[in-house]
FILOKOL-656562 format. One record per residue: residue in one letter; x negated, y negated, z of N, C-alpha, C in turn. Coordinates in steps of 0.05 Angstrom, whole numbers, padded with zeros to 5 digits, always signed. Each point is the difference from the previous one (the first is absolute). Layout:
BEGIN
aXYZXYZXYZ;...
end
This chain:
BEGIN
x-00448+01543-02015-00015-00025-00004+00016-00019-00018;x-00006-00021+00006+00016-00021-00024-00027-00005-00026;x+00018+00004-00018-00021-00001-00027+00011-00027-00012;x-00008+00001-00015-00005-00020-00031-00017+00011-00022;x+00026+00009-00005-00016+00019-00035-00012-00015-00029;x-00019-00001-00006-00007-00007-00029-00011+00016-00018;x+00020-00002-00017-00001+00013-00032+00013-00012-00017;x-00001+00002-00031+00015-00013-00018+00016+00023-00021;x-00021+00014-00011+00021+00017-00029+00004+00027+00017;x+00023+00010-00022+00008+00024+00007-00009+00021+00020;x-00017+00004-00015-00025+00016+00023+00001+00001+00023;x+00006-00025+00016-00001-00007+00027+00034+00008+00015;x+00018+00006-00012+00017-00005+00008+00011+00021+00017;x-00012+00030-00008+00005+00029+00013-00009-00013+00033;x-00022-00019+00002-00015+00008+00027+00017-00025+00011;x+00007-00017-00018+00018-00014+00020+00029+00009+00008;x+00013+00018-00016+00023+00008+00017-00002+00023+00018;x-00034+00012-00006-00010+00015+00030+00000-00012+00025;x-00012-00024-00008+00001-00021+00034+00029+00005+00006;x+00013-00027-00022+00038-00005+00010+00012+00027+00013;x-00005+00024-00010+00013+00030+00018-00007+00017+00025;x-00023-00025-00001-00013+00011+00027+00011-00006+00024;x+00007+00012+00020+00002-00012+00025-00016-00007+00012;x-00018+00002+00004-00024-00013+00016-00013-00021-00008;x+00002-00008-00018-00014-00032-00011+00022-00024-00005;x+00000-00025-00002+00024-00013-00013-00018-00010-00029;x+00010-00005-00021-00012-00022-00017+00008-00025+00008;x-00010-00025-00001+00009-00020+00010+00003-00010-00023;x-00020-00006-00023+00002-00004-00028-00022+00012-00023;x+00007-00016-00013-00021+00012-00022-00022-00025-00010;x-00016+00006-00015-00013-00018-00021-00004+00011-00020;x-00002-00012-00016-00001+00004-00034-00008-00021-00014;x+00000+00010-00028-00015-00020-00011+00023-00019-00015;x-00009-00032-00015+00024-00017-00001+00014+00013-00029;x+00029-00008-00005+00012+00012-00017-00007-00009-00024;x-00003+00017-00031-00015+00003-00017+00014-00002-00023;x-00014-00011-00021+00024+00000-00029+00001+00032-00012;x+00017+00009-00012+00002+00019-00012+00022+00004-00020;x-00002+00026-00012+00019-00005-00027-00003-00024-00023;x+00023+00004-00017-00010-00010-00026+00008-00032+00001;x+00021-00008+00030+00001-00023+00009-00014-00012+00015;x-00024+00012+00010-00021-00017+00016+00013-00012+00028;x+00030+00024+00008+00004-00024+00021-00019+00017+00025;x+00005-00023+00020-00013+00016+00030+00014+00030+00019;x-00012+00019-00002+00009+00020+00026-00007+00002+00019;x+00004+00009+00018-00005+00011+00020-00008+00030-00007;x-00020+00001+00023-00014+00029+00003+00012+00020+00008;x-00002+00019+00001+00011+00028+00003+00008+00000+00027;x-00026-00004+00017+00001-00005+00024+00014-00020+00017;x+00004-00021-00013+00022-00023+00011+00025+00002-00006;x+00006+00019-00019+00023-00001-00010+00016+00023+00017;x-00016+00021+00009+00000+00024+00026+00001-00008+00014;x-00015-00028+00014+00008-00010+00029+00025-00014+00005;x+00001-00017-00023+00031-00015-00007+00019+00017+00005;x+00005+00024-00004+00016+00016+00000+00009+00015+00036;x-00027-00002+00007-00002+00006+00030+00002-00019+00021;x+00004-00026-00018+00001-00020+00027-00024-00012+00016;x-00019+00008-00017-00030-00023+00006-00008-00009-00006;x-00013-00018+00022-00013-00029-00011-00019+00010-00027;x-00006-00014-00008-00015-00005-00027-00021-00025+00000;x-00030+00020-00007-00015-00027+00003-00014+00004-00025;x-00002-00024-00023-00010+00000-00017-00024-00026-00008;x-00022+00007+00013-00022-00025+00005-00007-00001-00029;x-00012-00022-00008-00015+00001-00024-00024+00016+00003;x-00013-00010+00019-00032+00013+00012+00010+00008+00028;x-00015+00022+00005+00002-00002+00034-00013-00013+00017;x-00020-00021-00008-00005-00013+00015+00008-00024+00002;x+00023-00004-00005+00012-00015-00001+00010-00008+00028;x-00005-00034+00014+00004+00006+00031+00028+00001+00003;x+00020-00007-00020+00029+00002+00016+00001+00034-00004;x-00005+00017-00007+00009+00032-00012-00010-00005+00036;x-00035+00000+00000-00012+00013+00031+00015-00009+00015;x+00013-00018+00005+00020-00015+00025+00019+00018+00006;x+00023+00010-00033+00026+00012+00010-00018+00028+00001;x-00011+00012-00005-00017+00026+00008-00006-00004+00030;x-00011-00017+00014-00008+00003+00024+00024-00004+00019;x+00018-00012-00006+00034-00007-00002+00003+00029+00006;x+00003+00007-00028+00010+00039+00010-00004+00016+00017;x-00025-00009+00005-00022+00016+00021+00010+00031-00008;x-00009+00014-00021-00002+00021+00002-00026+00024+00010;x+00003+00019+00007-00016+00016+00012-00023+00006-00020;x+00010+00017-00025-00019+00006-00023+00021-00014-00023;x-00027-00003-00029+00026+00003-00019-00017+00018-00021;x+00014+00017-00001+00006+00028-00022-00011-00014-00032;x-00014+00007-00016-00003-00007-00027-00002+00016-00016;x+00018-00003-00023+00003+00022-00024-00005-00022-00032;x-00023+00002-00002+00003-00014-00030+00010-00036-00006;x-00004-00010+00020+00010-00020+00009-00018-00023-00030;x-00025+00002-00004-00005-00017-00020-00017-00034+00003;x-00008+00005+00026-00014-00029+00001-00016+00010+00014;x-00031-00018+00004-00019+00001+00031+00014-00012+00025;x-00005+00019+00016+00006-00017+00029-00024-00004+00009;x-00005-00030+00011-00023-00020+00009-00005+00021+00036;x-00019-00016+00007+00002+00016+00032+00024-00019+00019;x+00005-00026-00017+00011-00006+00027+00022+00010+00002;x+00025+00013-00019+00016+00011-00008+00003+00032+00014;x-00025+00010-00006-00007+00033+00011-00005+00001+00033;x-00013-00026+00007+00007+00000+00034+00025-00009+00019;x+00026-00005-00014+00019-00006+00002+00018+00028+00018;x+00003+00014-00010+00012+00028+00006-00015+00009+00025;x+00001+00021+00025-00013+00011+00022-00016+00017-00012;x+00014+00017-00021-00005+00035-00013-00013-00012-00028;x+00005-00024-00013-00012-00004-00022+00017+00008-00026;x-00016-00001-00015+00022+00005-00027-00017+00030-00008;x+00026+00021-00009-00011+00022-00001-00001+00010-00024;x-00012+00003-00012+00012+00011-00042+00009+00024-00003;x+00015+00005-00019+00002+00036-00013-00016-00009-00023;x-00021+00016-00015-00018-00012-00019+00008+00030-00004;x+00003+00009-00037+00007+00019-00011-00023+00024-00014;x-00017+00001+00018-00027+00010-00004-00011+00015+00028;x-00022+00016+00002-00011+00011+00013-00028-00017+00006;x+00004-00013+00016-00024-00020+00007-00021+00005+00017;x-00016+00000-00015-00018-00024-00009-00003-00002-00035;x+00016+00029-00011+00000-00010-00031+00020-00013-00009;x-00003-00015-00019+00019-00013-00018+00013-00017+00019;x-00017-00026+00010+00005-00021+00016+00015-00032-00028;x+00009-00007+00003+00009-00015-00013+00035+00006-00015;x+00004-00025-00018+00036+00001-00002+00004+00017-00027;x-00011+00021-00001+00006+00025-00016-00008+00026+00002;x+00000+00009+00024-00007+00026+00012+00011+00021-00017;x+00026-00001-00001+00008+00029-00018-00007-00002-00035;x+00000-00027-00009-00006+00004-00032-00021+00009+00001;x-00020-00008+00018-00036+00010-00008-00001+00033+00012;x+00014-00001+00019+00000+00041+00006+00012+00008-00026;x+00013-00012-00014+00014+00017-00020-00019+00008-00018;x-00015-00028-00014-00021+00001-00017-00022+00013-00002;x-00009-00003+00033-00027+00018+00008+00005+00034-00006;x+00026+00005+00004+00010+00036-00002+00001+00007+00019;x-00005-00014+00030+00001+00005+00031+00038+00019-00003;x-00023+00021+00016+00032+00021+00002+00007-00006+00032;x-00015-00010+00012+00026-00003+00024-00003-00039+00015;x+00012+00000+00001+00009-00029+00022+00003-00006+00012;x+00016-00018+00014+00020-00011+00026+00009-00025+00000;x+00001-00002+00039+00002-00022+00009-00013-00008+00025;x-00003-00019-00005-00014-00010+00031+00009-00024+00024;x+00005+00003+00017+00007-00029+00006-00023-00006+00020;x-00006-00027+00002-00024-00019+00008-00005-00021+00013;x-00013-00011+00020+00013-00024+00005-00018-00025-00008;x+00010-00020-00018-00008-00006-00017-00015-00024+00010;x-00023-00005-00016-00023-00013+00007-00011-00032-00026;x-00027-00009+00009+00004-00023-00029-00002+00021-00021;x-00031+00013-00001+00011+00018-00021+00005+00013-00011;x-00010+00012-00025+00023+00018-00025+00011+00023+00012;x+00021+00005+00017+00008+00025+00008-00024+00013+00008;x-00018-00012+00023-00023+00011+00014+00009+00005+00028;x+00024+00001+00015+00011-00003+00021+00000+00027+00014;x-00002+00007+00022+00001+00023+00012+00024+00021-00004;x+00000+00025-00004+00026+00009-00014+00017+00012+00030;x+00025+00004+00001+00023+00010+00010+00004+00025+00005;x+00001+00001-00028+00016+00034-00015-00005-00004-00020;x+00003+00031-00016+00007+00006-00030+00013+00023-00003;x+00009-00003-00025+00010+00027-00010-00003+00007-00027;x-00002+00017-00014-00011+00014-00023+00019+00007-00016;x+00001-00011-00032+00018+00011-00018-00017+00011-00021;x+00011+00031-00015-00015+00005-00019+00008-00015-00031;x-00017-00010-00014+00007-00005-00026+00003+00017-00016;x+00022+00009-00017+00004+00011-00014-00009+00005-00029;x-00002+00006-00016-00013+00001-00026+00025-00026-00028;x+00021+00003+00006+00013-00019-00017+00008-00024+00019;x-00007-00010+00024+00003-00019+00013-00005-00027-00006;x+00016-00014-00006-00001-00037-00003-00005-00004+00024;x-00015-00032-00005-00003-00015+00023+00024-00003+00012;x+00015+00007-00018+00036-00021+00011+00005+00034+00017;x-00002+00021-00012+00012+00016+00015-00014+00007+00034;x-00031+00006-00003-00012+00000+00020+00009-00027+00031;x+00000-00024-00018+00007-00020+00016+00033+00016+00014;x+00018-00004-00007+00023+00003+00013-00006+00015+00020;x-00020+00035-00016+00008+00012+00032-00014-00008+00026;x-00025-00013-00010-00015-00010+00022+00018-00025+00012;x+00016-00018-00015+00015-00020+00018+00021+00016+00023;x+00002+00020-00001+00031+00006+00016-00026+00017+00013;x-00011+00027-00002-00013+00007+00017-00019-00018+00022;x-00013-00021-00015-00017-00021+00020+00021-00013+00026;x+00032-00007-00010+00015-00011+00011-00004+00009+00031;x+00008+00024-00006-00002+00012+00023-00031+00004+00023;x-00015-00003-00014-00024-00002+00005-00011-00026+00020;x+00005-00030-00006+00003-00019+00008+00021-00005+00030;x+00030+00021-00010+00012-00010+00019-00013+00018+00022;x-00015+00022-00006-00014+00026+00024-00025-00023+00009;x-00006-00018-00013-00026-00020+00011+00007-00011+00020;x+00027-00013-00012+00014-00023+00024+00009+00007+00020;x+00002+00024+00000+00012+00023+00035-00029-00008+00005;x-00022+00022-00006-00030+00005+00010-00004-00024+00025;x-00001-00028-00032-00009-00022+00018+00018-00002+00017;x+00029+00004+00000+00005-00017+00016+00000+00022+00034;x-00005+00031-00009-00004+00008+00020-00027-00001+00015;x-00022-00008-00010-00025-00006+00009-00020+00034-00008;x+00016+00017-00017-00004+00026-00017-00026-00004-00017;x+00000-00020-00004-00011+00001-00036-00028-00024+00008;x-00021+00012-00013-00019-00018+00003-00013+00001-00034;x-00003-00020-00007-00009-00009-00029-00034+00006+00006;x-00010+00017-00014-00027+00005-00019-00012-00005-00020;x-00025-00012+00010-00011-00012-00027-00003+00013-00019;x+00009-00003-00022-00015+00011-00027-00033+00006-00012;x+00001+00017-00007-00025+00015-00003-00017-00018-00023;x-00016-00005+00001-00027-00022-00021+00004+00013-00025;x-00002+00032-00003-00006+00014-00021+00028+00002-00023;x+00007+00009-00022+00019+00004-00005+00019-00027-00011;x-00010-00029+00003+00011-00018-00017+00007+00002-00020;x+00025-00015-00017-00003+00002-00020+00032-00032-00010;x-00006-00011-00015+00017-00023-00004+00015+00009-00021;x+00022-00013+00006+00027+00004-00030+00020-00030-00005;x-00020-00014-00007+00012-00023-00012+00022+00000-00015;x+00020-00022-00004+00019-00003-00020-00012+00011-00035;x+00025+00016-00006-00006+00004-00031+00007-00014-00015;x-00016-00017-00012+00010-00018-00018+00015+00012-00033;x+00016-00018-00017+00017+00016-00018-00034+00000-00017;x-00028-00014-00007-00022+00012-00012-00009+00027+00010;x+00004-00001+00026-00009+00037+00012+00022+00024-00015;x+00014-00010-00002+00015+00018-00012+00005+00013-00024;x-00017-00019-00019+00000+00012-00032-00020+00023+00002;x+00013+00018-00022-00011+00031-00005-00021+00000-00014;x-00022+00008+00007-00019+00002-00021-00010+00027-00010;x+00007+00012-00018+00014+00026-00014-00026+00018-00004;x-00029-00018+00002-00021+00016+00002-00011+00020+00024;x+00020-00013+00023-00006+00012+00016+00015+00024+00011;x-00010+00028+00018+00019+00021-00004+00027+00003+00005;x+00015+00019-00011+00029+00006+00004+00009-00003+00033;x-00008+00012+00019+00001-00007+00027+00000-00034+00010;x-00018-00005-00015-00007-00029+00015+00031-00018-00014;x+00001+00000-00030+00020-00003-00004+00029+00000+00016;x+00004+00028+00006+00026+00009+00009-00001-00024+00032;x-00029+00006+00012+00004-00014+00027+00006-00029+00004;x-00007-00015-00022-00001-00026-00013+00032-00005+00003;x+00017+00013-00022+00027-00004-00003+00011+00011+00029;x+00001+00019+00021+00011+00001+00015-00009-00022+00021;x-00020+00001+00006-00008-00019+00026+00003-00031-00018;x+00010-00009-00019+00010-00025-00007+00033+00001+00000;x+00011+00016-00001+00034+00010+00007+00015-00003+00031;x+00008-00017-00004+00015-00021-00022-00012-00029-00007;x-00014+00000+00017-00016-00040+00000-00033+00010+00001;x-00010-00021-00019+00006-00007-00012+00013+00003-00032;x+00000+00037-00004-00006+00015-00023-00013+00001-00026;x-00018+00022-00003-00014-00001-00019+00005+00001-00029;x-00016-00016-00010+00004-00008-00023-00012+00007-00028;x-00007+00004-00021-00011+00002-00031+00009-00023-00019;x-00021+00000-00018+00016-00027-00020+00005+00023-00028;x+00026-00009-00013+00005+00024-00035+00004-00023-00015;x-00015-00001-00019+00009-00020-00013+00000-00027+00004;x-00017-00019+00013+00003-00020+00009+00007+00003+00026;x+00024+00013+00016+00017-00012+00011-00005+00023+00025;x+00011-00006+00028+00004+00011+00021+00005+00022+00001;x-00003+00022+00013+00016+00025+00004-00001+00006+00033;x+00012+00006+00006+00001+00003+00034+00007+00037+00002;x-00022+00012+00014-00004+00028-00009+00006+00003+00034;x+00037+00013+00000+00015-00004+00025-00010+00046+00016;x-00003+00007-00016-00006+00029+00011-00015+00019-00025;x-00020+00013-00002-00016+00020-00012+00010+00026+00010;x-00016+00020-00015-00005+00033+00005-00025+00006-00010;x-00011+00017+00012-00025+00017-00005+00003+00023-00028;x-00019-00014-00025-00002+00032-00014-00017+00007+00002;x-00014+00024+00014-00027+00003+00007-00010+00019-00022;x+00021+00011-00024-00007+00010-00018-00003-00011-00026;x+00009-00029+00003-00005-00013-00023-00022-00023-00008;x-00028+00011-00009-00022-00014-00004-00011-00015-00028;x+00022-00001-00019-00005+00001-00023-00001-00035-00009;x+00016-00025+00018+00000-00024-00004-00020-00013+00018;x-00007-00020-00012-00022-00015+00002+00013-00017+00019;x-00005-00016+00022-00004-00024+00014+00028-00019-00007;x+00019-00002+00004+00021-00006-00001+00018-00008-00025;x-00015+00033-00018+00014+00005-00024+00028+00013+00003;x+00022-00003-00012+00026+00005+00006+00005+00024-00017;x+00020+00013+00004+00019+00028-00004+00018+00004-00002;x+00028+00000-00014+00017-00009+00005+00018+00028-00013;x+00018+00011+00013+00014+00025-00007+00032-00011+00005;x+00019+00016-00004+00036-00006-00001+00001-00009+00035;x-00021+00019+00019+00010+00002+00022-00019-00015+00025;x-00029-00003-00021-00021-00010+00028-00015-00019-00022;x-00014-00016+00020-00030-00014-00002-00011-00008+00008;x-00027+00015-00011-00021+00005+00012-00020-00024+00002;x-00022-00006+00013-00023-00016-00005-00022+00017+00011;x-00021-00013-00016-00026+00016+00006-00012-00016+00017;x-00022+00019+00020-00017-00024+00021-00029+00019-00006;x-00007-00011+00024-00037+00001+00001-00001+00034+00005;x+00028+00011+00014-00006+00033-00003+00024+00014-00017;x+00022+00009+00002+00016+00011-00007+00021-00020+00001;x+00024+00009-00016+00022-00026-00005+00017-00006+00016;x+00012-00014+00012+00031-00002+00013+00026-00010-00015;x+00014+00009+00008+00026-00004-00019+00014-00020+00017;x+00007-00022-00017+00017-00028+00010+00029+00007+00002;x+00010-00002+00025+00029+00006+00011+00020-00019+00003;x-00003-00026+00010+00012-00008+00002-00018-00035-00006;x+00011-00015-00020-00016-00020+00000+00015-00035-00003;x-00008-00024-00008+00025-00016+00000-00022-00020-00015;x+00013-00008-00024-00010-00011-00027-00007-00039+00019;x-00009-00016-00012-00003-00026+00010+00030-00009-00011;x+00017-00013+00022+00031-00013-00002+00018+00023-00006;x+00003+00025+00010+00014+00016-00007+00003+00020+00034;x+00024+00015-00008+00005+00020+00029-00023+00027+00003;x-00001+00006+00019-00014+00032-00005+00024+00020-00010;x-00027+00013-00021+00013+00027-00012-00006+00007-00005;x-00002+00033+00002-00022+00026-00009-00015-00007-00026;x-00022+00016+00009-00022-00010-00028+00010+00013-00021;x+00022+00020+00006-00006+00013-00042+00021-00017-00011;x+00024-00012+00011+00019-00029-00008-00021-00017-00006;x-00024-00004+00007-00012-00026+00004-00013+00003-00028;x-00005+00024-00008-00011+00004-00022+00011+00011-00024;x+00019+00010+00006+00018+00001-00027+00006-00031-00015;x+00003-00016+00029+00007-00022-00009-00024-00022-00017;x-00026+00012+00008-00019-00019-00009-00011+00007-00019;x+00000+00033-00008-00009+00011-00020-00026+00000+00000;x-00012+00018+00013-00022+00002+00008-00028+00009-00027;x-00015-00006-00011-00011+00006-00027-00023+00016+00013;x-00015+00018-00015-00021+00010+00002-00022-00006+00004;x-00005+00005+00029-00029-00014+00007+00002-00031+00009;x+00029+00004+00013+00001-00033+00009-00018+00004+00030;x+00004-00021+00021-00016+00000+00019+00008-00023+00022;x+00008+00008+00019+00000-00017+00027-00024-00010+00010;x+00005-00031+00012-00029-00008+00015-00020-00019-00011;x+00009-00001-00029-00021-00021-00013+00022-00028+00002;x-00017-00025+00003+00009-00020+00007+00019-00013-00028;
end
């Protein structure tokens, strides 16, 4: 089939060099979203994804909106069959979605019908959901309510970041998508509606979702800092000031601190929560690099009965 891929960050990029290696599909181009300031110069980049296609020799379409009528013109221009979506980052209107024969098809990084929205894996992280996936769908007005494709199932692990979970699901889904784009294009694969029961939404986490609140248990804690790893990462205030709490540990034998009273030994430290303590591993002060918490606290000099979390 001739495609036209849209995606923008990293994430997306395993499933697009699944298309490009395929023999059976062409990409004709991509879309993405327009290039962005970043770094401490504010200048403009290019996306992960454009900067992958640049590299491959395709067109590049970067609409402000997609409904934008010159984008629909050189899209209907393309006349592609389907176009493939991985994380791409805007709504597509209908007139946009009736453009394609096959439609626009998603990899959405969840097991759907749960965790519909643009944070599927942070909120499995948080919830303690031990297993996952992927799904692909063909995508509708709305919230990822579209009839599904396929899936496939990853287990979450017990020390798993959002960042880590994400990767494997981007390269395993890869493949997943390009097994769609055979299906459809062999007339294999018929899309099924999703089941009523079993909803569940995973909105963006904002950097407020992410502060620790130390009353609550050691688990919920730990899930907090991993399913915010790496973006937005969770946070504590010491002293006035920021702390960005980059990885924890479980002491399930240590019940003796109160609510995000501190502990501080040559080699660990600890904080207390709503059940048993976790010990801060790796953390990164406000304007400063990350570095293990017992550096962090040799250096701050931790007093007796200090306390993370109060404003």
């Amino acid at each position: 089939m001739r495609l036209v891929f849209a995606g923008t960050p990293e994430v997306a990029v395993p499933a697009l060099d699944a298309l490009l290696a395929s023999d059976r599909h062409e990409v004709a181009a991509v879309i993405t979203r327009p290039d962005a300031p970043a770094g401490r110069g504010r200048r403009l980049v290019a996306s992960p994804v454009a900067e992958r296609a640049a590299e491959a020799g395709i067109e590049i379409l970067k609409p402000a909106r997609p409904r934008d009528p010159d984008f629909q013109q050189r899209l209907r221009e393309i006349a592609p069959d389907c176009c493939p979506v991985v994380a791409y980052g805007a709504l597509l209107p209908k007139s946009a979605l009736e453009i394609p024969a096959h439609g626009w098809v998603n990899l959405h990084f969840s097991l759907l019908p749960a965790w519909r929205g643009a944070a599927p894996v942070q909120h499995a992280v948080l919830a303690g959901d031990e297993v996952t996936g992927a799904s692909t769908f063909l995508i509708e007005e709305g919230l990822d309510s579209g009839p599904v494709y396929g899936v496939l199932t990853e287990r979450i692990r017990p020390t798993d970041t959002s960042g880590d979970l994400l990767t494997r699901l981007a390269f395993a889904g890869a493949g997943l998508l390009a097994a769609t784009m055979d299906g459809i294009e062999d007339g294999t694969l018929r899309a099924v509606p999703q089941p009523a029961e079993g909803v569940s939404l995973a909105p963006k986490i904002g950097v407020e979702d992410a502060r620790i609140d130390w009353t609550t248990p050691a688990l919920r804690v730990d899930r907090l800092v991993r399913g915010c790893a790496p973006a937005p990462g969770a946070w504590t205030v010491f002293r006035g000031e920021r702390l960005k709490v980059m990885s924890v540990a479980l002491v399930t034998d240590r019940t003796d601190l109160g609510p995000g009273e501190l502990a501080a030994t040559k080699n660990a430290v600890c904080v207390g929560t709503g059940s048993h303590a976790v010990e801060l591993q790796w953390v990164q002060p406000q304007g400063k690099k990350p570095m293990r918490a017992a550096d962090w606290a040799r250096g701050v000099r931790i007093a007796a009965g200090e306390r993370v979390g109060s404003a």
